[in-house]
N, CA, C and O of each residue as an XYZ file, in Angstrom:
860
protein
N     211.840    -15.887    147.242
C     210.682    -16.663    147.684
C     210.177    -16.093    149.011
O     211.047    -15.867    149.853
N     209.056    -15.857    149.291
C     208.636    -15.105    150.382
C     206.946    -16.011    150.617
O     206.305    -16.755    149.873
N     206.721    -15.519    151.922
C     205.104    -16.556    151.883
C     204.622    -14.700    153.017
O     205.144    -13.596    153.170
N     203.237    -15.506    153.554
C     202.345    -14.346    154.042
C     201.756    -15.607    155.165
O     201.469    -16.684    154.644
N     201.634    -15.508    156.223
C     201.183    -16.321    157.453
C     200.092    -15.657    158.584
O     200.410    -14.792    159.400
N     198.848    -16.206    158.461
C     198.028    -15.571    159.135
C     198.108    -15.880    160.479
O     198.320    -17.070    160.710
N     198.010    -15.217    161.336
C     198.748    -15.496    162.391
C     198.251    -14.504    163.450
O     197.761    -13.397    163.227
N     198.503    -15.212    164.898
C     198.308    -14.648    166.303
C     199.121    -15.436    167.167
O     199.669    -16.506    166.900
N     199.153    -14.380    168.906
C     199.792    -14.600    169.556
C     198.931    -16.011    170.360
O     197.733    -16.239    170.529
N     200.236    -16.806    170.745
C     199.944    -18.125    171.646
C     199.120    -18.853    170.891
O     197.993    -19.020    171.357
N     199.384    -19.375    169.762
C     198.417    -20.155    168.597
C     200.014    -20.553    168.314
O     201.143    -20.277    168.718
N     199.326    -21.393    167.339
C     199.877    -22.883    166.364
C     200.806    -22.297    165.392
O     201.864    -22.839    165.070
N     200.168    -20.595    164.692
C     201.192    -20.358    164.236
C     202.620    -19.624    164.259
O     203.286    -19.276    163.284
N     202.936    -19.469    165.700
C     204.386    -19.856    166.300
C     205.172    -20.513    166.065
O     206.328    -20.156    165.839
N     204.746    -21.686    166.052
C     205.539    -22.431    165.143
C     205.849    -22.890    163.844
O     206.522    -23.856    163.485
N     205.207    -21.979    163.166
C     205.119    -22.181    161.848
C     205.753    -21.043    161.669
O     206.161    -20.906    160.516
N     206.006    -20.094    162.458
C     206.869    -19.085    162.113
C     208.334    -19.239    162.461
O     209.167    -18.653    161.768
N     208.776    -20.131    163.683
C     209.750    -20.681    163.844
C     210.519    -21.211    162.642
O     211.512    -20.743    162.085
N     210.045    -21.942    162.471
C     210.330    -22.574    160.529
C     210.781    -22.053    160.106
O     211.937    -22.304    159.767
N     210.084    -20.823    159.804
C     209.770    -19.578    159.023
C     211.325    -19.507    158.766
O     212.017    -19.772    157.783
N     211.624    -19.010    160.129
C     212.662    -18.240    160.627
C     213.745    -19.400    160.523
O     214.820    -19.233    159.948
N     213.399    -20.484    161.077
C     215.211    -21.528    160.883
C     215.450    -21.373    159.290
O     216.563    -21.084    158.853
N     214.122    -21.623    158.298
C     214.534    -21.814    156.874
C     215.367    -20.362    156.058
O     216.028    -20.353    155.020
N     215.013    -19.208    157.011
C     215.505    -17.829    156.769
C     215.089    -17.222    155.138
O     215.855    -16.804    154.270
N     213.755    -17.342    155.115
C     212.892    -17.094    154.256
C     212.416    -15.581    154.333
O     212.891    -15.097    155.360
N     211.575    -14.547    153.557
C     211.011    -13.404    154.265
C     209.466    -14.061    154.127
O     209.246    -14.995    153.355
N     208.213    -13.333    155.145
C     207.576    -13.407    155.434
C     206.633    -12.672    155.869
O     207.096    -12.026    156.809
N     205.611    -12.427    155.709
C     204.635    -11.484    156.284
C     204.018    -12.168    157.128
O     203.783    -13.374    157.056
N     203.690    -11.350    158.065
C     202.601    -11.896    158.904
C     200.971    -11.227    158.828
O     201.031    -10.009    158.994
N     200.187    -11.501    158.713
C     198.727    -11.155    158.924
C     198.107    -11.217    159.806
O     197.659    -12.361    159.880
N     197.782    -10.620    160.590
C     197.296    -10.585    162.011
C     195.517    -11.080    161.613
O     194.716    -10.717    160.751
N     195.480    -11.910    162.559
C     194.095    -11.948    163.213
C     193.802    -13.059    164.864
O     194.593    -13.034    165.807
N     192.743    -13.776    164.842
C     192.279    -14.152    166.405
C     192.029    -14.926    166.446
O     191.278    -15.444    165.620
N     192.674    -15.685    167.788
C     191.901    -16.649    168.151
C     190.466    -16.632    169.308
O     189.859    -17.487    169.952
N     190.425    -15.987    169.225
C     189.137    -15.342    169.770
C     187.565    -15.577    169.378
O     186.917    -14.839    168.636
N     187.101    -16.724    170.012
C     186.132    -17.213    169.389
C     184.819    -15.890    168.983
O     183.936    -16.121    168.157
N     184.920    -14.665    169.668
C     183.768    -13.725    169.660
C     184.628    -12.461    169.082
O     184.560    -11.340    169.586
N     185.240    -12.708    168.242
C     185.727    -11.970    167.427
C     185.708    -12.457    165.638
O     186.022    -13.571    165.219
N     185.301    -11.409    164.894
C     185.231    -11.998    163.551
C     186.667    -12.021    163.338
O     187.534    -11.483    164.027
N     186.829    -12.911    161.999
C     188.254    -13.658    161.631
C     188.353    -12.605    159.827
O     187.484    -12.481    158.963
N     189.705    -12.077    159.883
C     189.522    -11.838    158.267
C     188.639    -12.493    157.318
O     188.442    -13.705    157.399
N     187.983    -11.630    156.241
C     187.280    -12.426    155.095
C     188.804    -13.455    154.206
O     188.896    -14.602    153.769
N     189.496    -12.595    154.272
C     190.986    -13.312    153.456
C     191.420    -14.558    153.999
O     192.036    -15.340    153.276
N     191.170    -14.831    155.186
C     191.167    -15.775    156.106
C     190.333    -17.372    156.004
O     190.578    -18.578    156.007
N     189.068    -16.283    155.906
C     188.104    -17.670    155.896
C     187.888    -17.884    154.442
O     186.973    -18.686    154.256
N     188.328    -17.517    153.551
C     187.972    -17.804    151.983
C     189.308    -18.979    151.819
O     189.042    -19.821    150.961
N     190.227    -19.109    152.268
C     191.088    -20.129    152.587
C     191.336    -20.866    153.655
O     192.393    -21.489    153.763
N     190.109    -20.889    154.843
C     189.906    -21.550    155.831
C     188.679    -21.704    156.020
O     188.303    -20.647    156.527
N     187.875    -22.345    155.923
C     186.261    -21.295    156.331
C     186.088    -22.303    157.630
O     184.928    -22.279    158.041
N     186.871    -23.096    158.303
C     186.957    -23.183    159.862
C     187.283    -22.311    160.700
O     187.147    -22.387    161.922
N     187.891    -21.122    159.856
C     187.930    -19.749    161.286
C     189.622    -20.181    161.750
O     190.272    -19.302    162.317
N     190.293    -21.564    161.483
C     191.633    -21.258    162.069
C     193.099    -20.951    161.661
O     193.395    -20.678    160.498
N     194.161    -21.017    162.845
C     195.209    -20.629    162.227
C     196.309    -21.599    162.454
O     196.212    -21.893    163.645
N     197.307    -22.250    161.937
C     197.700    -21.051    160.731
C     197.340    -21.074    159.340
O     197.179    -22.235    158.966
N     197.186    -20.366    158.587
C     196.983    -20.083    157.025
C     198.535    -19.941    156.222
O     199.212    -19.125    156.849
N     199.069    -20.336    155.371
C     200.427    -19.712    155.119
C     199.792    -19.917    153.951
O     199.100    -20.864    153.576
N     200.172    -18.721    153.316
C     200.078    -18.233    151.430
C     201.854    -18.307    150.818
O     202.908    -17.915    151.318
N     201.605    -18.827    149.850
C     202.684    -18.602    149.189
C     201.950    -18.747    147.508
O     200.912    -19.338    147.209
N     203.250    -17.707    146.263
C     202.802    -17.607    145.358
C     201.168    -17.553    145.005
O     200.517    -16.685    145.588
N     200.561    -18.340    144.187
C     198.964    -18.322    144.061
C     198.128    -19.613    145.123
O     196.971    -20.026    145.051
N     199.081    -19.944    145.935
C     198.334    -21.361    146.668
C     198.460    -20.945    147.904
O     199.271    -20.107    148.300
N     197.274    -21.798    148.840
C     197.602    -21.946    150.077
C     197.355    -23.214    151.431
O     196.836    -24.306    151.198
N     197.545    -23.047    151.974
C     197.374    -24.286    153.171
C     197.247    -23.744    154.590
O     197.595    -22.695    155.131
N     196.613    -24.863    154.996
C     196.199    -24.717    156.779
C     196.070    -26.319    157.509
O     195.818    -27.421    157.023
N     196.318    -25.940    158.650
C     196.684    -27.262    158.973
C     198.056    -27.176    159.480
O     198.956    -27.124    158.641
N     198.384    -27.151    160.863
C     199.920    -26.997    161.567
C     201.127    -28.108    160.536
O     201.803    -27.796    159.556
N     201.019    -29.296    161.182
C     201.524    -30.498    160.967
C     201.510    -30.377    159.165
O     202.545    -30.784    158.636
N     200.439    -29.863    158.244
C     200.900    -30.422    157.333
C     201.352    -29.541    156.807
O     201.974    -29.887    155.803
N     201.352    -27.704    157.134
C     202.351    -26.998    156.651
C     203.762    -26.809    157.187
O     204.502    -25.930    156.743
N     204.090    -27.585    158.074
C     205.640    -27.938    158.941
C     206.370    -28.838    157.550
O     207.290    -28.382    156.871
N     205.545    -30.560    157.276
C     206.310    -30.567    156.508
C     206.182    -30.337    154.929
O     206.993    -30.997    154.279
N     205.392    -29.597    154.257
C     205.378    -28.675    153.347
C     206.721    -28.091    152.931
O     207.482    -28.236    151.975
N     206.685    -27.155    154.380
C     207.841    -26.388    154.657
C     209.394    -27.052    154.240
O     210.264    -26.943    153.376
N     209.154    -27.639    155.209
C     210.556    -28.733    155.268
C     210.823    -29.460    153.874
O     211.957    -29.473    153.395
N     209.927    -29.961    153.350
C     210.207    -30.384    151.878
C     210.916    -29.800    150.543
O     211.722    -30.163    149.686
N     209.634    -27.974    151.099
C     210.279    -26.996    149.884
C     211.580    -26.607    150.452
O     212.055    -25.891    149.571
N     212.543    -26.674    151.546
C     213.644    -25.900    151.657
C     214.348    -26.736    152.346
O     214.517    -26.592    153.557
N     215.024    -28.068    151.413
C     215.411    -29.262    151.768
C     217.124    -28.797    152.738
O     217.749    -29.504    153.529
N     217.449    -27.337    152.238
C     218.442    -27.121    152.365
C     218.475    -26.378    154.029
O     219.586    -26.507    154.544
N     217.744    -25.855    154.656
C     217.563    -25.958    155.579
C     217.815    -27.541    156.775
O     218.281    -27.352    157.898
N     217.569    -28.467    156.470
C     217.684    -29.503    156.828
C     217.027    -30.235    158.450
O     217.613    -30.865    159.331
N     215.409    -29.747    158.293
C     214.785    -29.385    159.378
C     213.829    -30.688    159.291
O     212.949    -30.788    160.146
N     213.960    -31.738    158.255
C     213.253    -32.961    158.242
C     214.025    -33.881    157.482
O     214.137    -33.432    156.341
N     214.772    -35.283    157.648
C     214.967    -36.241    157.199
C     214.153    -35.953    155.723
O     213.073    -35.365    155.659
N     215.059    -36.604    154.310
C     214.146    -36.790    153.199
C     213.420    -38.660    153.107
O     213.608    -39.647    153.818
N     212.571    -38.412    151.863
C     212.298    -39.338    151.795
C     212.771    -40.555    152.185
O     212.326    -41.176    153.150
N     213.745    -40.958    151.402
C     214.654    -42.183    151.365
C     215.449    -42.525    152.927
O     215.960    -43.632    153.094
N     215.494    -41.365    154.132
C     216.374    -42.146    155.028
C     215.744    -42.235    156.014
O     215.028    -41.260    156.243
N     215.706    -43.355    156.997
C     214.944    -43.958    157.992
C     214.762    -43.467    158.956
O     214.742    -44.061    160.035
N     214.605    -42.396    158.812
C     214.043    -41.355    160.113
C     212.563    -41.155    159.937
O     211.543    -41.203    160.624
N     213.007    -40.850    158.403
C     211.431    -39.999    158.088
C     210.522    -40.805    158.287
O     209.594    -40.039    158.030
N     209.973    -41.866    158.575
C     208.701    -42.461    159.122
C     208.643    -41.799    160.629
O     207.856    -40.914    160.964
N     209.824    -42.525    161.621
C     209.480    -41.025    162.672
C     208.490    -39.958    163.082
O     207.514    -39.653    163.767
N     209.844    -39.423    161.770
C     209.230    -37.820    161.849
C     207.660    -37.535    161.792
O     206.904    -36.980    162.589
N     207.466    -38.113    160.573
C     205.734    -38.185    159.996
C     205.244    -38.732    161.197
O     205.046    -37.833    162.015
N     204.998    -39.743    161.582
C     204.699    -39.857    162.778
C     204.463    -39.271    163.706
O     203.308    -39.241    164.133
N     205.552    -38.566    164.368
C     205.209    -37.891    165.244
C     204.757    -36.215    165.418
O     204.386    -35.673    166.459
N     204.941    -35.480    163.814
C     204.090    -34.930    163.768
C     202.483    -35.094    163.181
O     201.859    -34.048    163.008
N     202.004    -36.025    162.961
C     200.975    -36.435    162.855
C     200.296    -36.635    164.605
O     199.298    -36.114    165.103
N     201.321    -37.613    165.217
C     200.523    -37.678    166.850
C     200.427    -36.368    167.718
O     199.638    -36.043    168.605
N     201.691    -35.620    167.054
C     201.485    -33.812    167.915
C     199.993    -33.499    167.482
O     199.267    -33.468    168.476
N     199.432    -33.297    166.496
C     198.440    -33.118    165.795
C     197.270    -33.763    166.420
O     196.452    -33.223    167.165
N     197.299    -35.034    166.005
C     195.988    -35.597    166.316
C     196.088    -35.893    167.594
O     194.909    -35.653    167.856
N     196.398    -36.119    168.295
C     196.595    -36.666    169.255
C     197.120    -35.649    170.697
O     196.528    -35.695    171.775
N     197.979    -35.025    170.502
C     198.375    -33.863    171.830
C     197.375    -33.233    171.612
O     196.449    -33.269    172.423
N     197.278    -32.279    170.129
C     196.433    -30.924    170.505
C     194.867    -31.240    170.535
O     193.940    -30.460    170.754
N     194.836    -32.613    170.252
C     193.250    -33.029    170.382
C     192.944    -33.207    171.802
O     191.748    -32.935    171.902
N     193.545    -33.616    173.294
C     193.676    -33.816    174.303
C     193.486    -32.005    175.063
O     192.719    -31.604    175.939
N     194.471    -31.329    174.318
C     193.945    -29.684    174.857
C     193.009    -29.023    174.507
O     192.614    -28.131    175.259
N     192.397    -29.247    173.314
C     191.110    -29.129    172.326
C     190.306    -29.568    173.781
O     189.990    -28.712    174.607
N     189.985    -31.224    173.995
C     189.022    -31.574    175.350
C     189.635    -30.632    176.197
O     188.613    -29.978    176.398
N     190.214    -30.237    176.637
C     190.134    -29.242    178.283
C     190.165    -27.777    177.507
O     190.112    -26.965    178.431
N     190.202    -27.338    176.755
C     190.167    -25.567    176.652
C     188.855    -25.708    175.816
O     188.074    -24.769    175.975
N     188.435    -26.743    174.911
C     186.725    -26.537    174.262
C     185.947    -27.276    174.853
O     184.938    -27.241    174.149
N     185.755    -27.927    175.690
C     184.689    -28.947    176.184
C     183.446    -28.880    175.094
O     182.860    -29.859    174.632
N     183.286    -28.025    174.911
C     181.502    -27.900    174.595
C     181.727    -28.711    173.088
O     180.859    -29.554    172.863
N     182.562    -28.589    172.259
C     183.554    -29.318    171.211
C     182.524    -30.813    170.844
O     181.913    -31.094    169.812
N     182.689    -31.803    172.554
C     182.840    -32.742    172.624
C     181.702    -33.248    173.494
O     181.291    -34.381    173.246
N     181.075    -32.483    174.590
C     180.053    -32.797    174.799
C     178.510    -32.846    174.582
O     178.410    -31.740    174.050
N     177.659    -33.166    174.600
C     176.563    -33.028    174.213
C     175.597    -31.702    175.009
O     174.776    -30.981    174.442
N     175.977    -31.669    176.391
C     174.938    -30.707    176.994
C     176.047    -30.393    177.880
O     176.623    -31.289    178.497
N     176.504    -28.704    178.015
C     176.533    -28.258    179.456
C     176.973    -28.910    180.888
O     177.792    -28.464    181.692
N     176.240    -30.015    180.962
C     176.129    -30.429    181.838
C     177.224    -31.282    181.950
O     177.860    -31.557    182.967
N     177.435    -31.798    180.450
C     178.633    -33.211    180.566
C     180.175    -32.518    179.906
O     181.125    -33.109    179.393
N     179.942    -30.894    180.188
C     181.839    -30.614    179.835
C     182.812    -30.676    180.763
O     183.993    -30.827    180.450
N     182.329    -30.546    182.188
C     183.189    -30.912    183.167
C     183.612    -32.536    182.733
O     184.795    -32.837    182.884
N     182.975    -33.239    182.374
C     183.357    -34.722    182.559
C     184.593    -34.771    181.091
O     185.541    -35.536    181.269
N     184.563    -34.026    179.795
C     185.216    -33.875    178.866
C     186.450    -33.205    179.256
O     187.512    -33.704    178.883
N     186.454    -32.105    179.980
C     187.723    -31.397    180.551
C     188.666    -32.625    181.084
O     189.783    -32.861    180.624
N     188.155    -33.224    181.926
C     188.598    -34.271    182.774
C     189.280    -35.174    182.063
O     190.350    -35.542    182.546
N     188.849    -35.748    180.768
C     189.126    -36.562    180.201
C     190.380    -35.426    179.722
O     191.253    -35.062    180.510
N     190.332    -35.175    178.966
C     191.368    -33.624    178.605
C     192.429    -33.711    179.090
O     193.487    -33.668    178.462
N     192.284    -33.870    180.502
C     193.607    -33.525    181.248
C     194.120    -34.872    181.676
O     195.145    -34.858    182.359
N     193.773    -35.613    181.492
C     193.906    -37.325    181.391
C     194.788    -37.559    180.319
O     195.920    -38.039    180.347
N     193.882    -37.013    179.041
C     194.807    -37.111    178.191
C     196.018    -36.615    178.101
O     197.082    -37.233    178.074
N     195.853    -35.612    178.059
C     197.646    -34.926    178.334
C     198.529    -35.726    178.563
O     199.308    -36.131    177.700
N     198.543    -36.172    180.102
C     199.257    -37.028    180.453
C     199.708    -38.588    179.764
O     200.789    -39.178    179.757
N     198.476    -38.912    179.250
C     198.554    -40.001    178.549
C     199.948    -40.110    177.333
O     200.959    -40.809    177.255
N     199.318    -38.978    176.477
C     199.668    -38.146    175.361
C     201.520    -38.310    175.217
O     202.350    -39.004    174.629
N     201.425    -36.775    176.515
C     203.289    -36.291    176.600
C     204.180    -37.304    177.203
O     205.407    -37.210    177.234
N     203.181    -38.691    177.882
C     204.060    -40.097    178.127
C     204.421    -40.813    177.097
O     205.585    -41.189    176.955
N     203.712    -41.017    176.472
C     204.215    -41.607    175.009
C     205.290    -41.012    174.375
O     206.225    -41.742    174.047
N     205.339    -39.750    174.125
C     206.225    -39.046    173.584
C     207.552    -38.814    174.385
O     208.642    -38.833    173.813
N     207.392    -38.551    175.992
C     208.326    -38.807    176.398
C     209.126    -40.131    176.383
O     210.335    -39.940    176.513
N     208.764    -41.393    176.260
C     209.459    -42.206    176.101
C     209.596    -42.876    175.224
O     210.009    -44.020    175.419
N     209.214    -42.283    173.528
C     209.491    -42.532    172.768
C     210.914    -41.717    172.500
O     211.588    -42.074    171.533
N     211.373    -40.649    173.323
C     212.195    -40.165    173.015
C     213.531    -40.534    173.890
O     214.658    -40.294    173.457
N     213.332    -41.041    174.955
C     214.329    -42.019    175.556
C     215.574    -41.756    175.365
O     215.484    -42.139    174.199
N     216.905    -41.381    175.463
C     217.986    -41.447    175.388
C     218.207    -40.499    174.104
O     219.291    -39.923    174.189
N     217.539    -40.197    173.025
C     217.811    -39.530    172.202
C     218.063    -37.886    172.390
O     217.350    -37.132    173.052
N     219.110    -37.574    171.731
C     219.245    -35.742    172.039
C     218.244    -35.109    171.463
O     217.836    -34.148    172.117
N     217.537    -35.380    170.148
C     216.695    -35.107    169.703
C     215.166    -36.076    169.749
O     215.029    -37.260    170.057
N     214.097    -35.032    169.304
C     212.519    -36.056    169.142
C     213.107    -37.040    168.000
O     212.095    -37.657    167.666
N     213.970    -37.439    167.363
C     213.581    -38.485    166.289
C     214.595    -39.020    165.858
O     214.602    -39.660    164.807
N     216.019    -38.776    166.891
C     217.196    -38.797    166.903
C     218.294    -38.037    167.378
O     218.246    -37.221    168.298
N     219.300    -38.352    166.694
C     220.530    -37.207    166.791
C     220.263    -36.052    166.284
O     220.922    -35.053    166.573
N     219.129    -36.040    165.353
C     219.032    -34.549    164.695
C     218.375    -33.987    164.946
O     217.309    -34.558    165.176
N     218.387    -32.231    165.152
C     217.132    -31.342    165.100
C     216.389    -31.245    163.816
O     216.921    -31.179    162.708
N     214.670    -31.240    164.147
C     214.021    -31.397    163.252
C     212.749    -30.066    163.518
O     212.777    -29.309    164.488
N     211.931    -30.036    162.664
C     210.721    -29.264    162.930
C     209.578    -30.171    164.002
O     208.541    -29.666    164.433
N     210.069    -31.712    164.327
C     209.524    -31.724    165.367
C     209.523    -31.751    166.562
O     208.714    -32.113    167.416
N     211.228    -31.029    166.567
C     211.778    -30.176    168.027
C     210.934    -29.191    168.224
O     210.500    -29.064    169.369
N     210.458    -28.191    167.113
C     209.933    -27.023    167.503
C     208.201    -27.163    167.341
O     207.460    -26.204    167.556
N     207.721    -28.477    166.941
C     206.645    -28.662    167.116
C     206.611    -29.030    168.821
O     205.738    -28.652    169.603
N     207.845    -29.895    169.163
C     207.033    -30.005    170.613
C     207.454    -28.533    171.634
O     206.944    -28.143    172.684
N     208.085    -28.216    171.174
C     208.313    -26.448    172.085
C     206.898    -25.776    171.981
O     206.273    -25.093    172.793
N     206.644    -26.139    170.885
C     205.423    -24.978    170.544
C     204.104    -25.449    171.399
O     203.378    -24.534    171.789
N     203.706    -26.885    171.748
C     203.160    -27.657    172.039
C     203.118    -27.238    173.407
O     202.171    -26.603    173.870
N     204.711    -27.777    174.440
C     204.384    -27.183    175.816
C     204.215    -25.982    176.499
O     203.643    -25.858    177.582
N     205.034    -24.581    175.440
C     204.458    -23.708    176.015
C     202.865    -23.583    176.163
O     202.449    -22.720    176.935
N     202.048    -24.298    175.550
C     200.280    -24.489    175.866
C     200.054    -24.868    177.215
O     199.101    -24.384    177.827
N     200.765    -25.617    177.702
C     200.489    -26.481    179.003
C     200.785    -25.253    180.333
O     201.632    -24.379    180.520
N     199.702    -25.706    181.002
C     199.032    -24.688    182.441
C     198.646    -25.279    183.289
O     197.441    -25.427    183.497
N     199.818    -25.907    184.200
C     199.646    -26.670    185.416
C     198.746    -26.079    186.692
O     198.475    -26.640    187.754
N     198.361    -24.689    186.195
C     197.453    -24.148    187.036
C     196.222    -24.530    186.643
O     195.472    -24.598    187.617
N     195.601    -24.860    185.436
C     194.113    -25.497    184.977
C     194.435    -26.882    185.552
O     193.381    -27.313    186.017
N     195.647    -27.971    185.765
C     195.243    -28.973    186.622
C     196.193    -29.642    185.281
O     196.448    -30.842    185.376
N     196.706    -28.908    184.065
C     197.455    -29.602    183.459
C     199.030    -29.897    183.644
O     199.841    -29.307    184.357
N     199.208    -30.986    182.786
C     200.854    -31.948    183.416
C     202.241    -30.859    183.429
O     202.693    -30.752    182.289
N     202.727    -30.335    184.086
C     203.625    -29.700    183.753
C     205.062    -30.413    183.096
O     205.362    -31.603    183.192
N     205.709    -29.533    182.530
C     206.779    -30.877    181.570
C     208.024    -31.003    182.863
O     209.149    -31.470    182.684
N     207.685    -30.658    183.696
C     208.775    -31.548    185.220
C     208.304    -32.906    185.129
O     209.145    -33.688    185.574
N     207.546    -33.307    184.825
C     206.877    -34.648    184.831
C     207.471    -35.969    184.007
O     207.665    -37.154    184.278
N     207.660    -35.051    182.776
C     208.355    -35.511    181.431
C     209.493    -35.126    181.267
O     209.610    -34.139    180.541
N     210.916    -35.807    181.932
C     212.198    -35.326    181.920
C     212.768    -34.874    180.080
O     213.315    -33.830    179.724
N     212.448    -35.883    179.362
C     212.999    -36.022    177.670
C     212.192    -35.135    177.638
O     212.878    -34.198    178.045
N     211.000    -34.648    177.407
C     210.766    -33.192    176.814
C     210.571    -32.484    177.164
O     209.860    -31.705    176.529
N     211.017    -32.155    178.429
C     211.678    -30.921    179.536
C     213.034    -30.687    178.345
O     212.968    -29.984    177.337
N     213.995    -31.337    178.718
C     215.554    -31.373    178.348
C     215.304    -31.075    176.789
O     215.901    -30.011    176.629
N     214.733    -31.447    175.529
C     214.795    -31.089    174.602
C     213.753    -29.867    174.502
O     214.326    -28.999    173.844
N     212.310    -29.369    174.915
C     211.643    -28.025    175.013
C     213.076    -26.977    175.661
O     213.294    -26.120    174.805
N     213.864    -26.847    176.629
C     214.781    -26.704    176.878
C     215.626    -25.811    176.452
O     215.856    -24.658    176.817
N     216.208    -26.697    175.366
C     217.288    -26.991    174.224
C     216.634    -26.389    173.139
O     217.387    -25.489    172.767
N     215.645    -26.410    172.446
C     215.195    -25.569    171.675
C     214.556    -24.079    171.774
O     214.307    -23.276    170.875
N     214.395    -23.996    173.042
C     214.025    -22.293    173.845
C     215.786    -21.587    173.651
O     216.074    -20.533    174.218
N     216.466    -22.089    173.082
C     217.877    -21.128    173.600
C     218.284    -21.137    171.617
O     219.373    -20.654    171.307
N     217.532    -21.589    170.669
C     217.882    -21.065    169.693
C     217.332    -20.143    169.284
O     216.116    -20.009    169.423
N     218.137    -19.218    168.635
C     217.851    -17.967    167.623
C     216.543    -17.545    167.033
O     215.892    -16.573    167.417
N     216.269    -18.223    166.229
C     214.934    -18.522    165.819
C     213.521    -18.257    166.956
O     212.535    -17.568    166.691
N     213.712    -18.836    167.943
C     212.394    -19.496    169.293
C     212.967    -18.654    170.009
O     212.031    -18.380    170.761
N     214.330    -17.641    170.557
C     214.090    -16.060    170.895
C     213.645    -15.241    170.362
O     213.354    -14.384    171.197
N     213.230    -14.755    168.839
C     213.080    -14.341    168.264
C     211.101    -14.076    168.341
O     210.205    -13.256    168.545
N     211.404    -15.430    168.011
C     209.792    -15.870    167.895
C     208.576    -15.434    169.149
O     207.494    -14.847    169.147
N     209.527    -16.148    170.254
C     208.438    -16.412    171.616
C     209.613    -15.596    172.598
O     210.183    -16.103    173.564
N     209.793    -14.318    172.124
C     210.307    -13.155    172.785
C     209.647    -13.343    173.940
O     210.073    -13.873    174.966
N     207.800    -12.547    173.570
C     207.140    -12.265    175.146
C     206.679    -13.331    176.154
O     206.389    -13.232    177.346
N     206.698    -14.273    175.401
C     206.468    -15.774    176.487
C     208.051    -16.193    177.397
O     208.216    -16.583    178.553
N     208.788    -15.979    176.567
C     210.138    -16.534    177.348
C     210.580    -15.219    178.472
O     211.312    -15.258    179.461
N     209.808    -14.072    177.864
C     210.058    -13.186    179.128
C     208.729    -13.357    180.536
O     208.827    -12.982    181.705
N     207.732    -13.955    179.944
C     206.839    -13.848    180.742
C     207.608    -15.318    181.841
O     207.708    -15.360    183.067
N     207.946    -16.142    181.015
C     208.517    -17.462    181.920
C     209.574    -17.070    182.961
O     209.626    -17.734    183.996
N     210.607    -15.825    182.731
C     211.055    -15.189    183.389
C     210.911    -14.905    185.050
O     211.350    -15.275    186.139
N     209.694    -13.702    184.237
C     209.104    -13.157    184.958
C     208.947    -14.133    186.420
O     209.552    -13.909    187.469
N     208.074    -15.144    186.203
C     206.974    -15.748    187.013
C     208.256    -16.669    187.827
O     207.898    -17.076    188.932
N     209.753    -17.062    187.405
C     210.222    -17.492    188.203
C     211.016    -17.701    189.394
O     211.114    -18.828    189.880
């Protein structure tokens, strides 16, 4: 079983390659951009025609959409054991909270890195940024204390929405005025904890060296 993942650096599908990699699947990757002034593969947009990523192909089908190819993922390779199944009382959780990573976090960085997205004129994206970075905070509070005492986002267990929220804060740039995760002790300590597995060295090689670097 093998899939094909369209994909770029410091995008969404990082973590979909993380997966990739805990489920120990093979995989191609397909390069293209997030680069709004850059054209996007035709192969791309004939299974996206929003221009984004990630795309993951497998056999004759495909999907896009972070959150709903995480648990896709997790479903087809139960044996991996990277999401609670149906039947045990986690999995509302889980769904949950990758649904709020989704709608809700990356919609908050969406307002501060697209303004124009959300405002009507020019004039009113400073006031959308703002809100943006409001949100954030709003956002990674909830989540931080929904996670409260737990070793993991949704319990005792590691899940794909450990590596949804890894994937999540490496986005955050306390130099644009956004929350840094010192702020948020629980997903400091679990972003953390998931930067030191196999998989997320593998993955976010040049970011974990760039974090290095800068400290």
């Amino acid at each position: 079983m093998s899939y094909k993942l369209y994909y770029a650096p410091a995008s969404a599908s990082l973590g979909v390659r993380v997966i990739l990699e805990e489920i120990g699947v093979d995989y191609e990757l397909l390069p293209t951009s997030t680069d709004t002034d850059k054209p996007r593969p035709q192969g791309q947009l004939a299974l996206n025609p929003n221009g984004w990523i990630p795309v993951l192909i497998w056999d004759e089908s495909a999907m896009y959409e972070c959150a709903a190819i995480a648990i896709f993922l997790c479903d087809r390779h139960p044996e991996a054991k990277l999401a609670p199944t149906v039947n045990e009382p986690e999995r509302g959780l889980f769904l949950q909270t990758l649904v709020y990573f989704s709608n809700a976090v990356q919609n908050a960085f969406q307002l501060d890195y697209y303004p124009d997205r959300f405002a009507d004129t020019p004039a009113t994206e400073a006031s959308a940024q703002r809100r943006g970075l409001r949100r954030l905070r709003e956002t990674w509070k909830v989540i931080d204390d929904q996670i409260g005492t737990n070793k993991w986002v949704i319990g005792d267990r590691f899940s794909a929405a450990d590596i949804y929220l890894f994937m999540l804060t490496t986005w955050l740039k306390p130099s644009r005025g956004q929350p840094s995760t010192q702020e948020f002790p629980n997903v400091k300590r679990i972003s953390d904890a998931v930067a030191q597995r196999h998989s997320v060295q593998v993955v976010y090689e040049e970011w974990i060296s760039e974090q290095t670097m800068h400290r």
